[in-house]
N, C-alpha and C positions, 0 to 999 in steps of 0.2 A: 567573375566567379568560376571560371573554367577551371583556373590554376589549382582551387580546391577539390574537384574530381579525384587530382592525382595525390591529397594526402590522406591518409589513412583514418586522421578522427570526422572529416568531411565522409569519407568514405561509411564510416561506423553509422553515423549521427543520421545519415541520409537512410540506410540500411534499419537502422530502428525504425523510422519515421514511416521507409515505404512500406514496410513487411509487418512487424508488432503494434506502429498506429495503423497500418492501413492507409496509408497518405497523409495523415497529419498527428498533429502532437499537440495536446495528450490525445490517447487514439481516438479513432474514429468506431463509434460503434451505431449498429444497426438494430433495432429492436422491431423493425418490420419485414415481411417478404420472408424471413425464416423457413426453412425446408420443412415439408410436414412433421417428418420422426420426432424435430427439436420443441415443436409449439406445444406441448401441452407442459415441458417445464415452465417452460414462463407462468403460464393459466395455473398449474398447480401452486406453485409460490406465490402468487396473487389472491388465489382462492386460501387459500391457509392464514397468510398475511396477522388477517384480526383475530385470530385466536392463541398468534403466540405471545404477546406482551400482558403483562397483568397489572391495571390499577394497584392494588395493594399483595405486592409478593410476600408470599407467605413464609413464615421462620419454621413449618412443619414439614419434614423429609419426605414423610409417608403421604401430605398432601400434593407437595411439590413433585414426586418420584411419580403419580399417578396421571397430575398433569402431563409430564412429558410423556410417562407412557401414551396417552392420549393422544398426543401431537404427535408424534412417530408413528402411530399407528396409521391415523388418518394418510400420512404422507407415503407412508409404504404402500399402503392401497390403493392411494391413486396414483403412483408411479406406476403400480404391475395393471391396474386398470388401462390406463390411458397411454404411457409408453412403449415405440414401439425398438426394444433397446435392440434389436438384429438390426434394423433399420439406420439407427442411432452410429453404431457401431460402422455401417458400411460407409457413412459421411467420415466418419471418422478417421478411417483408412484409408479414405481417397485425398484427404488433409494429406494425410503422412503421406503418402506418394503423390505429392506436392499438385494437386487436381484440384486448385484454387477456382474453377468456376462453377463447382458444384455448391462449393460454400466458400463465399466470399471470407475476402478477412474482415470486415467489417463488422458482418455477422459473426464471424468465428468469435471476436473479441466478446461482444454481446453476447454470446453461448458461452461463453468463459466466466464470463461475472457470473450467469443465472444458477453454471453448476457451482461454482463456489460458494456462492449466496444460499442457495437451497443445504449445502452442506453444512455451513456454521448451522443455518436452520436448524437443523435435523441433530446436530453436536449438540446442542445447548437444548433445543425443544420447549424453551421458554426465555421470554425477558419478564425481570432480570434474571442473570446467571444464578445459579443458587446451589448449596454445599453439596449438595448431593449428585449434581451434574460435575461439578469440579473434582469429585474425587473420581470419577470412569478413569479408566486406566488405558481402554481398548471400547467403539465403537465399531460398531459390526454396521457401517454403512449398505441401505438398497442395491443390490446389482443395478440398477437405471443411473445411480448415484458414483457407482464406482465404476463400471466400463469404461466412461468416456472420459474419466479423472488422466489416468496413464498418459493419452495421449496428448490431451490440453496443455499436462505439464511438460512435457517432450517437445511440444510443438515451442512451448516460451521457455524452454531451458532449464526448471525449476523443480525440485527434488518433495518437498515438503506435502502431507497431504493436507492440510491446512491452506486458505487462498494468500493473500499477499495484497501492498495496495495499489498494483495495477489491476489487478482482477476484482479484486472486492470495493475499488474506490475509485479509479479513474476509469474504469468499466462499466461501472454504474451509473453515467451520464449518456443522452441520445446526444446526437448531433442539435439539436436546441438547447444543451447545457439542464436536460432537464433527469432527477434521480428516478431512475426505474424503482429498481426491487428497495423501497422502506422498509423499515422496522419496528417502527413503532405505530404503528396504522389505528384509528381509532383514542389513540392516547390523546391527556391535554396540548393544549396549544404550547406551551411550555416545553414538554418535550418533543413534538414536533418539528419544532420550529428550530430547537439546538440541535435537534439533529441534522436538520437542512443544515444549518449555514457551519455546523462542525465539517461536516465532509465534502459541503463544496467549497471549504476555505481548501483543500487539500488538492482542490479541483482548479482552481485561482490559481494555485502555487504554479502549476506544471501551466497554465496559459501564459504566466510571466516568464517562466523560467526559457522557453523557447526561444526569444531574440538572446538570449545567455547565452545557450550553447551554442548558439551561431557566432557570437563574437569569441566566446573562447576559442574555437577550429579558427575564425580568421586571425586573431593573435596570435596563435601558435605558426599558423603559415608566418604571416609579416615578418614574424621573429626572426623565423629558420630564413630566409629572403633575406634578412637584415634592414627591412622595411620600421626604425624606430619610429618613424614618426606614424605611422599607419597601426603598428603595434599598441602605440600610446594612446592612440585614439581608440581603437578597441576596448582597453583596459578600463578606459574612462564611461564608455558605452555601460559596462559588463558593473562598475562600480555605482553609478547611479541608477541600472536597473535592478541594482541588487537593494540597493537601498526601499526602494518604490515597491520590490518584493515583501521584505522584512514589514515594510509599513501594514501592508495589508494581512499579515501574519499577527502583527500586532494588533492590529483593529478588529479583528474578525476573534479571535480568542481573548474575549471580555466575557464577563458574568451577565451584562447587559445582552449577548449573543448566544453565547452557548452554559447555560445555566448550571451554575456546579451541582447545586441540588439534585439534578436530574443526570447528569451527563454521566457518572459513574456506575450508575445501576441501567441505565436504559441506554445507554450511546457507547461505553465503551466493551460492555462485559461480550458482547455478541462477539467483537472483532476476534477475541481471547481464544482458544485452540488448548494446546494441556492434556491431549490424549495420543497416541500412537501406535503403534504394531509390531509385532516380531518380524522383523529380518533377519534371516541369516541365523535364528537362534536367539540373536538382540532384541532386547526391547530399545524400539525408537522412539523418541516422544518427540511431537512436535509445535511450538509456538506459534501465535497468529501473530494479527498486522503490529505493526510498529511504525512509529513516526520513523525511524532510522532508514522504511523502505522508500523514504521520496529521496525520488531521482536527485531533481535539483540541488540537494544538499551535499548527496555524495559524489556531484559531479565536481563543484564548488571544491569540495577537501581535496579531491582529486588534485583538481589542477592548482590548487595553493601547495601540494606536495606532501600535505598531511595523511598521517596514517589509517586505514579503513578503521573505522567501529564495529562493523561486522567482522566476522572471523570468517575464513576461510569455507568451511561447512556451512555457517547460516548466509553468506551470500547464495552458494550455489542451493542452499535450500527455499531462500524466499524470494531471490532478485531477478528476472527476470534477464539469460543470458545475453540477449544486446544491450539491454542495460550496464551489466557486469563489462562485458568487453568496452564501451566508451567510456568508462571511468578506468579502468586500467590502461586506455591510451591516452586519458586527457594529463594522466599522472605521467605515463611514459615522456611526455612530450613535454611536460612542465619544464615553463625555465625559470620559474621564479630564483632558482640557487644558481645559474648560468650568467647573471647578467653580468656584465665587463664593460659595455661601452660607452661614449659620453652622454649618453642621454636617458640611461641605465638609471639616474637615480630618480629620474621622473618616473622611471615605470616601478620602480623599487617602489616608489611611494604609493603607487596604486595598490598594487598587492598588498601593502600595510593599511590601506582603509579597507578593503574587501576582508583581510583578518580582523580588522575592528570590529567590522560590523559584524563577523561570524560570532565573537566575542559576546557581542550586544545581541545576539540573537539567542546565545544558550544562556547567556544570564537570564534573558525576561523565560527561555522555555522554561527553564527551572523553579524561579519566582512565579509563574502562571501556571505549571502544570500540580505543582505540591498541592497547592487549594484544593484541586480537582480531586486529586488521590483521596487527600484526606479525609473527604465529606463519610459519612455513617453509610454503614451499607451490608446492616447485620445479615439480612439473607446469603451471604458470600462471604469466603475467603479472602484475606488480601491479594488481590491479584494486578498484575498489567497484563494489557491485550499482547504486546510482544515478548513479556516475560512468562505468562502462566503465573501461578501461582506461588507467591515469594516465602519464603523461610522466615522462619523467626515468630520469639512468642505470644505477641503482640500487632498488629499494623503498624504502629512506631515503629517500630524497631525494625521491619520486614521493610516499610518504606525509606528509614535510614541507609536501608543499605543503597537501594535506587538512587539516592539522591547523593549519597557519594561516587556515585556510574555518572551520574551527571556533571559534579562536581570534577573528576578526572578527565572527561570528555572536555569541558573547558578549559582545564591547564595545557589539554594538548593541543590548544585552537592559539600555535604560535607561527 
């Protein structure tokens, strides 16, 4: 394994792994031992927890616009109560001038979910999402809330003030695999329980996905080596653990698991974002999490040579910078279009089951997620969590368009 030191996606991949997981993948997070300034976030958003979901959401503005007043309130108060944000702040700048034993990255990761988590909190101020939250144009976040935001996203590369789903999703597990901050607290078992097994299916992904990126960085050495037979065997590795991945992508997002009833109003509208700021004069809006932000996938298109889904601006706004730089070298280094040698069309043949299965995996997203979309969910707008708030006069029609995004996104899975 020495050999790999000296290449560059080895290089990346290990650099992710020891810096943004903190020694492992998906990261390592710490939710114990926290330095004083950061512990009454956690307690705050715990303590709040059961007052923001509602058994029956209400379809009355002037009801629903009071409740969140409510919620805000409470939250703003005991931010300025209980946080000490001078304090907050000097951890924070001892980060940025790279003084990792004040605050581990462990913990840092862990502080990263809690402020992100706390933030949708406070954007939305209730589950489910509801019309009157989705039209804000501009939220005036707590100073406790926005100090530490700057440098979190500076520290992981990322522009957007809305989280992402390393921070809001693979953040959100301790080292026991187990979800910190919930959202639906107190709700039925029904929602509860689709909520668990929706976000740790997302949590799965990124633990399979790891012996992945390790064979991709080995096949691209063997390649450049002209090691085909080592190569092949890589490819072979990388094709039936993709396969083993997809399976539990498919098992795990069933009706039987993650309740379509429920999952629309109470699992997805929270991840949602749809508000922004003047910059520069500019108004900026910005979108939350999206399935488009696991890693694995866009490592995947990467290295089969296909083109990003994300666009220039929402990577560097939602993807987290070492992330961004391994999939632009897993693509630099791709040799799927370079192959020439005699043993070239075994490995040709791998990379056309790995687009198969890519194939087979946005056909069932698309067949599995439309259900989801469609379910009633008068208190709201048609919205996606990575879209905001979609156009059109109708949900038909507004979801018509999405699923033509979907439907282009698999012609280009060649």
């Amino acid at each position: 394994m020495k050999r790999q030191g000296r290449h560059e996606t080895a290089r990346l991949l290990s650099d992710l792994i020891d810096n943004d997981g903190a020694g492992a993948w998906p990261p390592k997070c710490n939710y114990n031992s926290w330095p004083e300034p950061l512990r009454p976030y956690k307690e705050i958003y715990l303590e709040l927890a059961p007052s923001l979901p509602s058994a029956q959401p209400s379809l009355d503005d002037d009801v629903n616009q009071e409740k969140r007043k409510q919620y805000r309130s409470r939250m703003r108060k005991l931010l300025s109560e209980r946080v000490d944000i001078i304090g907050v702040e000097k951890l924070m700048i001892a980060v940025e001038a790279e003084n990792w034993d004040v605050f581990p990255r462990d913990i840092f990761n862990a502080f990263y979910c809690c402020i992100a988590v706390c933030r949708h909190a406070y954007r939305w101020a209730t589950i489910p999402v509801v019309k009157v939250a989705q039209t804000e144009k501009i939220v005036e976040f707590p100073p406790e809330l926005e100090v530490p935001w700057p440098y979190l996203q500076r520290a992981f590369g990322v522009e957007a003030d809305s989280g992402n789903n390393t921070a809001n999703v693979l953040h959100n597990f301790n080292e026991q695999g187990e979800r910190i901050f919930k959202i639906n607290v107190g709700m039925s078992e029904k929602i509860t329980s689709s909520e668990d097994a929706f976000f740790g299916l997302f949590y799965a992904l990124e633990v399979l996905a790891l012996p992945i990126y390790y064979d991709i960085v080995r096949a691209i050495i063997c390649f450049e080596e002209h090691d085909s037979v080592s190569c092949l065997t890589h490819l072979q590795n990388i094709t039936f653990r993709l396969r083993h991945l997809l399976r539990v992508f498919y098992d795990g997002l069933t009706a039987s698991r993650v309740s379509r009833e429920v999952w629309l109003s109470y699992i997805q509208g929270f991840q949602g974002w749809g508000v922004g700021r003047m910059i520069n004069g500019e108004y900026i809006k910005y979108d939350g999490l999206s399935g488009n932000h696991v890693l694995i996938f866009q490592a995947l298109d990467a290295f089969l040579g296909l083109d990003r889904y994300l666009s220039d601006e929402n990577m560097d706004r939602y993807i987290p910078a070492r992330q961004r730089d391994l999939c632009v070298a897993f693509k630099e280094f791709s040799f799927r279009h370079k192959l020439r040698g005699p043993m070239d069309c075994q490995i040709e043949d791998e990379f056309k089951k790995m687009v198969n299965h890519m194939k087979l995996f946005r056909t069932a997203h698309r067949t599995r997620v439309m259900p989801y979309l469609e379910q009633p969910a008068p208190e709201r707008l048609t919205m996606t969590a990575g879209k905001s708030v979609l156009e059109g006069p109708d949900a038909k029609t507004a979801l018509k368009v999405l699923d033509g995004m979907l439907v282009t996104r698999l012609k280009q899975t060649v």
